[in-house]
C-alpha positions in Angstrom: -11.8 35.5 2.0 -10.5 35.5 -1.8 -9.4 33.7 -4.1 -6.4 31.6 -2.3 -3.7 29.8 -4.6 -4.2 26.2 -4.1 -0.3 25.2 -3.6 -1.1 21.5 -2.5 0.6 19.5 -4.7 3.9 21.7 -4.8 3.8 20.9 -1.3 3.1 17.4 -1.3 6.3 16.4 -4.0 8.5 19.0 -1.9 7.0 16.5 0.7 8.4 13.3 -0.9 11.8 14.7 -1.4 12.9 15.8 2.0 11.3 11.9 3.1 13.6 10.4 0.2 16.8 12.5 1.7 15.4 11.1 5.3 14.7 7.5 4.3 18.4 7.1 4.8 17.0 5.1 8.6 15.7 2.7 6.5 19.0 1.4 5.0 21.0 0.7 8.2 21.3 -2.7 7.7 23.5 -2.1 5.2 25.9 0.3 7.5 25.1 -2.6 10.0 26.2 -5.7 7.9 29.9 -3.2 7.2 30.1 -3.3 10.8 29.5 -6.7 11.9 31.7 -8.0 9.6 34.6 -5.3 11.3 34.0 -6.6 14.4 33.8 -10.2 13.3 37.2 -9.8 11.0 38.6 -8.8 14.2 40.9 -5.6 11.9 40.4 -3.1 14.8 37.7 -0.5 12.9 34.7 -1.5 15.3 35.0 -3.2 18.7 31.1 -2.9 19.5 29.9 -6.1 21.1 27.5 -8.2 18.5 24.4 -7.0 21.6 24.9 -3.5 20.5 24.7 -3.6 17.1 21.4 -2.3 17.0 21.4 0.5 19.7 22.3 3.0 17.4 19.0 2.1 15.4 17.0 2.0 18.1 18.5 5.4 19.5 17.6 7.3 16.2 13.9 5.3 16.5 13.3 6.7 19.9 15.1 10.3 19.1 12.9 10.5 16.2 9.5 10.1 18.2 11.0 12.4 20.6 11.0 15.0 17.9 8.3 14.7 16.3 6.2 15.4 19.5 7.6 18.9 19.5 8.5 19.3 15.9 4.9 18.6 15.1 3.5 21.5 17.8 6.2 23.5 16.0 4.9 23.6 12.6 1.3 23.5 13.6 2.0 27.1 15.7 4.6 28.6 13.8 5.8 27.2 10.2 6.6 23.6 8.6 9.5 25.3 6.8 11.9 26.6 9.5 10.8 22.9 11.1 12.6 21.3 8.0 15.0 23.3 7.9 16.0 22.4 11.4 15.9 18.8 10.4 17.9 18.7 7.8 20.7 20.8 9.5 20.5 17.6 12.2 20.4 15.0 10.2 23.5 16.4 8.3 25.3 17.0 11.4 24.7 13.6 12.9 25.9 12.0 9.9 29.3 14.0 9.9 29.2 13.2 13.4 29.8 9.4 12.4 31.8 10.0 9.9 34.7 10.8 12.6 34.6 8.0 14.4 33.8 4.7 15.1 32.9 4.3 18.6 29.7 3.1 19.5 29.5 6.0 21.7 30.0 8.5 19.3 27.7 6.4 16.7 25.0 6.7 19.5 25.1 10.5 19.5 25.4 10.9 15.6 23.0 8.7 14.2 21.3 8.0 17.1 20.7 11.3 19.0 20.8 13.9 16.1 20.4 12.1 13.0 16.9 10.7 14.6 16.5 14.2 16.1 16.6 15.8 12.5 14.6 13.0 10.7 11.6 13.7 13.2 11.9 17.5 12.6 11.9 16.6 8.9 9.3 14.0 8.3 6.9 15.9 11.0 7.1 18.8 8.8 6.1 17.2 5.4 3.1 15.6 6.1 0.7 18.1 8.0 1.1 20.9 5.4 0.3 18.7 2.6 -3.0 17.5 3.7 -4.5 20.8 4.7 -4.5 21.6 1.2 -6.8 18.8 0.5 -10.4 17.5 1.2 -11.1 14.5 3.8 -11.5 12.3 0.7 -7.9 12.5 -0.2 -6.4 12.1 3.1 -5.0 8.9 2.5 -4.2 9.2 -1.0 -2.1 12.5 0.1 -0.5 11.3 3.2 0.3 7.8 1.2 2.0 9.9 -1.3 4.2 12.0 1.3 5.3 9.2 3.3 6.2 6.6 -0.1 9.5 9.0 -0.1 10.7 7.2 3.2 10.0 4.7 2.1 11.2 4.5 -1.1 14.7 6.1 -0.5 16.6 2.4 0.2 16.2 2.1 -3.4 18.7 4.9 -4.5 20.0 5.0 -0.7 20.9 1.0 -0.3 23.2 1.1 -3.9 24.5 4.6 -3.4 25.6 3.0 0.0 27.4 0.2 -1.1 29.1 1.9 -3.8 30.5 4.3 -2.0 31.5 2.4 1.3 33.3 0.1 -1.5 35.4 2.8 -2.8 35.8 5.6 -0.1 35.2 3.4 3.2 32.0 3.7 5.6 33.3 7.2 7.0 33.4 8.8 3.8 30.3 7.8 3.0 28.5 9.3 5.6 30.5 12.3 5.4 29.0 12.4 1.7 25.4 11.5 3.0 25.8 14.5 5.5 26.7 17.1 3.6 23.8 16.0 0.9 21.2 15.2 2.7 21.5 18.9 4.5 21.1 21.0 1.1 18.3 18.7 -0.2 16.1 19.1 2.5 16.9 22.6 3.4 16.8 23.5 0.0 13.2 21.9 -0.4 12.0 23.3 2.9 11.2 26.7 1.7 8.4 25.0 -0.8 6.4 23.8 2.6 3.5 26.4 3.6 0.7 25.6 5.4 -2.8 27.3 4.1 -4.0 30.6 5.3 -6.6 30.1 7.9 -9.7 29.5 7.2 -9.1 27.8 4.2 -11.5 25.3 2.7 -10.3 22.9 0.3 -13.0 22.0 -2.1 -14.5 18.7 -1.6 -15.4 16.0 -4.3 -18.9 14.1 -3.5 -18.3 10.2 -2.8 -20.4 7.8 -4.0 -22.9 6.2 -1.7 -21.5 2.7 -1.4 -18.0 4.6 -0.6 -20.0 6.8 2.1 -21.7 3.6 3.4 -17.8 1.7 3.7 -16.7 4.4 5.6 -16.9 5.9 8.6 -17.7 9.7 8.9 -14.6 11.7 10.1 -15.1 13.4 13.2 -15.6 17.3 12.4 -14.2 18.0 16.1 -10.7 19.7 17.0 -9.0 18.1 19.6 -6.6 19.3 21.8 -3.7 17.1 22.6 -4.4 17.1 26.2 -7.8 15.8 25.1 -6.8 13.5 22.7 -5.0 11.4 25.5 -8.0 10.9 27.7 -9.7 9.0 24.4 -10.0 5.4 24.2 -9.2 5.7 20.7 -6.0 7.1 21.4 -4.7 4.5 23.0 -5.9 1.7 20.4 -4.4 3.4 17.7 -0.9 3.9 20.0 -1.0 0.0 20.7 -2.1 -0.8 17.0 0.9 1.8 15.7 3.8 0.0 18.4 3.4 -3.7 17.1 2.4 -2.9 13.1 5.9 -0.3 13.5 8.1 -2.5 15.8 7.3 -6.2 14.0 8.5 -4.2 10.5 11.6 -2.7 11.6 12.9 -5.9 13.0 13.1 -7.3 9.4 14.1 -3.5 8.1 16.6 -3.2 10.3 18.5 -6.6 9.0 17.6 -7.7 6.3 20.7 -7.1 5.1 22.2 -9.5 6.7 19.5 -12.3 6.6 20.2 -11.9 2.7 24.0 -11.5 3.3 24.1 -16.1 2.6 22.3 -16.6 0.0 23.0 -13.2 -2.5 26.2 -12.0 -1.2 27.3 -8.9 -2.6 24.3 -8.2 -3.8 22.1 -8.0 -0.1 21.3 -4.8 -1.5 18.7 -5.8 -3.6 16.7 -6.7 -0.6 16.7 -3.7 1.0 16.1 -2.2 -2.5 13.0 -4.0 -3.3 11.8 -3.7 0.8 12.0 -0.1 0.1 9.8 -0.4 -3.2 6.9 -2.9 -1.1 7.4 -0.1 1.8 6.8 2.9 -0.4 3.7 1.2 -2.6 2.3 0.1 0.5 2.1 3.9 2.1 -0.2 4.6 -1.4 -1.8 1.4 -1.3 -3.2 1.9 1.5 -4.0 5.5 2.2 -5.8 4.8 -0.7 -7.9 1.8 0.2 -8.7 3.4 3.6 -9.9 6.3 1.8 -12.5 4.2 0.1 -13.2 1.6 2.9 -12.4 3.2 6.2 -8.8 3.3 8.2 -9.4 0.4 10.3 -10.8 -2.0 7.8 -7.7 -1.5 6.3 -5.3 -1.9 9.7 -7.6 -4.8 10.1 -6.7 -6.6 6.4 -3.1 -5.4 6.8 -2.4 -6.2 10.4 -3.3 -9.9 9.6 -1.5 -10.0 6.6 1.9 -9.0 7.9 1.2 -11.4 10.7 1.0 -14.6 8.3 4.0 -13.4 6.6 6.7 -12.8 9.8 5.5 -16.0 10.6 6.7 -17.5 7.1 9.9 -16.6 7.9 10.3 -19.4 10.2 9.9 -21.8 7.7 12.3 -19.6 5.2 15.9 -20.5 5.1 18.8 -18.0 4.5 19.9 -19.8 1.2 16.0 -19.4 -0.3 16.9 -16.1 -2.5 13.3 -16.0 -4.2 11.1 -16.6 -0.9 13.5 -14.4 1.2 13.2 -11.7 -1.7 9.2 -11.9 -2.1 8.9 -12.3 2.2 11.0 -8.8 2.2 9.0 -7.0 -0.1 5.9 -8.1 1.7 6.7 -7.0 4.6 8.6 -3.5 3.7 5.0 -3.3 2.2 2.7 -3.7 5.1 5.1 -1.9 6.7 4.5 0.9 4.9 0.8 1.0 5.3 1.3 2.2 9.1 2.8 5.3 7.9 -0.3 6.2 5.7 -3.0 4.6 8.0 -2.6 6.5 11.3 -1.2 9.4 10.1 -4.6 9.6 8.2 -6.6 8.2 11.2 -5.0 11.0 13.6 -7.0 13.5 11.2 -10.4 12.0 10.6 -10.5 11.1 15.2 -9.0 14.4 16.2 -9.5 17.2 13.0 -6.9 19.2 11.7 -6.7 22.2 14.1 -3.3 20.4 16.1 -2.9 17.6 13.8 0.9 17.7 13.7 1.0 17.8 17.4 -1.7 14.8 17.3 0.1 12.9 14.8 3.4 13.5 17.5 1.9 11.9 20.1 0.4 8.7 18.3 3.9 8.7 16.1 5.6 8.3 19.8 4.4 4.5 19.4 6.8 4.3 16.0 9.6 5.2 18.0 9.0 3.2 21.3 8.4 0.3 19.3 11.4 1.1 17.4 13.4 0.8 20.3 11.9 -2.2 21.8 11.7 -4.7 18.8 15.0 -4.5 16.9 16.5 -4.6 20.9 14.8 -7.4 22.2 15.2 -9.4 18.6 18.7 -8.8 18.7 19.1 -10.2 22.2 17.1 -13.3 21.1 19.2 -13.7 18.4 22.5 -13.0 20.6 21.2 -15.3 23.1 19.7 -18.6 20.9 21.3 -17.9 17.9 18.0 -17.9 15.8 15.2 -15.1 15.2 12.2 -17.7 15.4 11.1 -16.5 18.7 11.4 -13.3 17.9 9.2 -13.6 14.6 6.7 -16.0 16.8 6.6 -12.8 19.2 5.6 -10.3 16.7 3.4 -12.8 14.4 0.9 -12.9 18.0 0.9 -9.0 18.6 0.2 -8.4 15.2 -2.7 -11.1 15.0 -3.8 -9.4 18.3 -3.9 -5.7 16.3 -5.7 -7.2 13.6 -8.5 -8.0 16.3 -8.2 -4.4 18.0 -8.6 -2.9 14.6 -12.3 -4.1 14.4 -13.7 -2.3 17.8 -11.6 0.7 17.6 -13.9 3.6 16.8 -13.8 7.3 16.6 -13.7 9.2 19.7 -17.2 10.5 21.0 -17.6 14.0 20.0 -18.4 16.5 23.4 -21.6 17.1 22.7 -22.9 13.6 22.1 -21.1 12.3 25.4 -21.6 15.9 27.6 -24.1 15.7 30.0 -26.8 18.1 30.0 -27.3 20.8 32.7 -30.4 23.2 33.3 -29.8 24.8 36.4 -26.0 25.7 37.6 -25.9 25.9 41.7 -23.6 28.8 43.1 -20.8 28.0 44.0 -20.5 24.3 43.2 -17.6 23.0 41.0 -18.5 21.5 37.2 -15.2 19.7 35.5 -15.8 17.2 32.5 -18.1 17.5 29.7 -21.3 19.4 30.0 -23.8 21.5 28.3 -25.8 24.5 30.1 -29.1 25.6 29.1 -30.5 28.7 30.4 -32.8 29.5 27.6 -29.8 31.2 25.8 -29.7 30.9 21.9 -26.5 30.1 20.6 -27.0 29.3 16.9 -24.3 26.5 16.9 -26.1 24.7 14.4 -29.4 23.9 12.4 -30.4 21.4 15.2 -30.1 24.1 17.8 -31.8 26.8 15.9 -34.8 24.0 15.6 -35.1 23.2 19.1 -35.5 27.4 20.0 -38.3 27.6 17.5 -40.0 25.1 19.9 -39.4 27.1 22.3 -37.1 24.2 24.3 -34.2 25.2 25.6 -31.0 25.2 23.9 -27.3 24.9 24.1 -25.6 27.9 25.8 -22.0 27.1 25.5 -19.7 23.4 25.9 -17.1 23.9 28.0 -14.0 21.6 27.4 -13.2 20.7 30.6 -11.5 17.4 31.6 -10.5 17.4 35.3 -7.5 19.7 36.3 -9.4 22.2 34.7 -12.8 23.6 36.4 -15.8 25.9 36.1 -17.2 27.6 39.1 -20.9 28.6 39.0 -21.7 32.3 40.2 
């Protein structure tokens, strides 16, 4: 093919602003703190009971995974464009959904059902493009880089928020964040484009103590409906659910754990949470670039364990420890949404990435749900988070351990077993490999073995159960 235009890094900033117009999840417990005090205060605006203050949260959490599993198939078949373009005319509409009323139910549907709808539409576009235009060895840099914008937004987002919710009331200021949010992210849309196929991104050489660090990435397409019969699959859902879920409990108030001891000026929290969460996405994808994805989950898993678990022993009117905890977190937070995102890549290859990514991203959104929910209930029920933070320091410890066994899938043709004669008429499902004396020139090894004269690999049939070969 010729000479292609190499529009990766175009991509990759159009990238980071739709995720700092969709970061807006990230400062809810700002619009959460405006409505406990309502219902507290007693003046009429919100009568939600104090149990259901996070269900719209957790709503938009599980909407977004939702999404993302199509949205993600979506950009992979058709474009990442019309994908964000969808998203942000969601994420708008939700918000002006809210901006109408103040029932829980209605805040359920607008932020809940089609803001998270639009923000999975959104962020699954931005990502996938981006790091096709790139070589392996920038994965995580790249992916680091797209995501930071999500991360990052609470620090315009958390300020904006108060200011206007302070002047024009917390209606009008989603009506505002509506009506934005729409035009940025649909105006930035049309600069997403995936590469033309067959495109090659050229490829710096690593060094050999970087090559030794890390493991090789797996050069193997898989299909989703393979991807879910892997081991690895399933480590790196369970790893994603408690690194995600332990993180937005704090995200998702912070606010008000801040609220005693800064007043007014909770904000900052969020602010500089935002700033640890964004940093930690490049930190990260960087690191893993240079040492391997789960040496990094590893270091990171553990690290965010020790400091939830610091929180117990942090009081509400310690401004300077709450502050640094906060920013630790958001910050080993973040590194979640650089790791796997990277890690989906290098197990499965980039053929259906986005659709992939959607599947192991569907552990973001269950633990989304689950966490902030069950804290809340903690809290409703004893009055104190401790349990909650004990809860989430052991499953994050428990990570740490899963990160050092977890592996990259086995590719077909290591794990396929090897067939020489096919009988008539007899069934073969799973992985095998025929060989009838039938050159294929797959690769050099195969080309080797047939100047031996030993027989060699016909074809590798990508069966895994429900589907089945018949011998004639």
């Amino acid at each position: 093919m010729g000479a292609v235009k190499n529009k990766g890094w175009s991509v990759t900033f159009a990238g980071l602003g739709i995720n700092l117009a969709l970061g807006i999840l990230y400062t809810w417990s700002i619009f959460r703190l405006e409505i406990k005090e309502s219902i507290m205060a007693g003046d009429g605006r919100f009568t939600w009971d104090l149990a259901s203050l996070n269900d719209p949260f957790a709503v938009c959490c599980l909407m977004f995974t939702l999404a993302m599993l199509s949205a993600g198939r979506l950009q992979d078949k058709i474009n990442p464009r019309l994908t964000a373009i969808f998203g942000g005319i969601l994420t708008g509409a939700g918000l002006l959904v809210i901006s109408q009323s103040n029932l829980l139910a209605a805040w359920i549907l607008g932020f809940g059902v089609l803001t998270g709808l639009g923000l999975g539409f959104g962020y699954a576009s931005a990502t996938p493009p981006a790091i096709k235009w790139f070589p392996p060895s920038k994965t995580g840099m790249i992916a680091g880089i797209v995501v930071a914008g999500f991360g990052l937004a609470s620090v315009y987002i958390a300020p904006l928020a108060n200011l206007l919710i302070a002047r024009f009331g917390l209606n009008n200021a989603m009506m505002v964040f509506g009506l934005a949010f729409a035009v940025v992210v649909c105006g930035l849309a049309m600069l997403l484009v995936n590469p033309p196929e067959g495109y090659k991104p050229q490829a710096n050489q690593p060094s050999a103590k970087i090559t030794a660090l890390k493991p090789a990435a797996v050069n193997e397409d898989y299909a989703p409906s393979e991807v879910i019969k892997t081991k690895s699959f399933y480590q790196l859902w369970f790893m994603f659910f408690v690194g995600s879920g332990a993180g937005l409990i704090i995200i998702g108030s912070v606010a008000g754990m801040a609220k005693q001891s800064m007043g007014a000026m909770a904000w900052v929290v969020v602010a500089l949470m935002a700033i640890g969460n964004a940093s930690g996405r490049v930190v990260a994808g960087i690191l893993s670039d240079k040492i391997g994805r789960t040496r990094t989950l590893m270091i990171m898993m553990t690290f965010q364990g020790l400091v939830i678990s610091s929180l117990i022993f942090i009081g509400q009117q310690q401004a300077v420890l709450l502050v640094l905890a906060a920013t630790l977190i958001g910050f080993n937070y973040g590194t979640n949404l650089s790791l796997f995102p990277s890690a989906t890549k290098d197990y499965f290859g980039l053929k259906n990435f986005g659709t992939n990514y959607g599947l192991v991203f569907s552990a973001w959104g269950v633990g989304g749900f689950i966490f902030p929910r069950v804290s809340q209930m903690i809290v409703a029920s004893t009055g104190s988070a401790e349990t909650a933070y004990i809860m989430a320091a052991f499953l994050l410890f428990l990570s740490a351990g899963l990160a050092i066994v977890t592996k990259a899938p086995q590719s077909l043709r290591e794990k396929a077993k090897i067939i020489t004669t096919l009988e008539p008429g007899k069934l073969y499902s799973g992985h095998f490999i025929y060989q009838p004396n039938y050159v294929s020139a797959v690769d050099e090894g195969d080309l080797e073995t047939a100047e031996n004269g030993t027989k060699t690999v016909r074809f590798i049939p990508r069966l895994f159960g429900a589907k089945k070969q018949r011998a004639s």
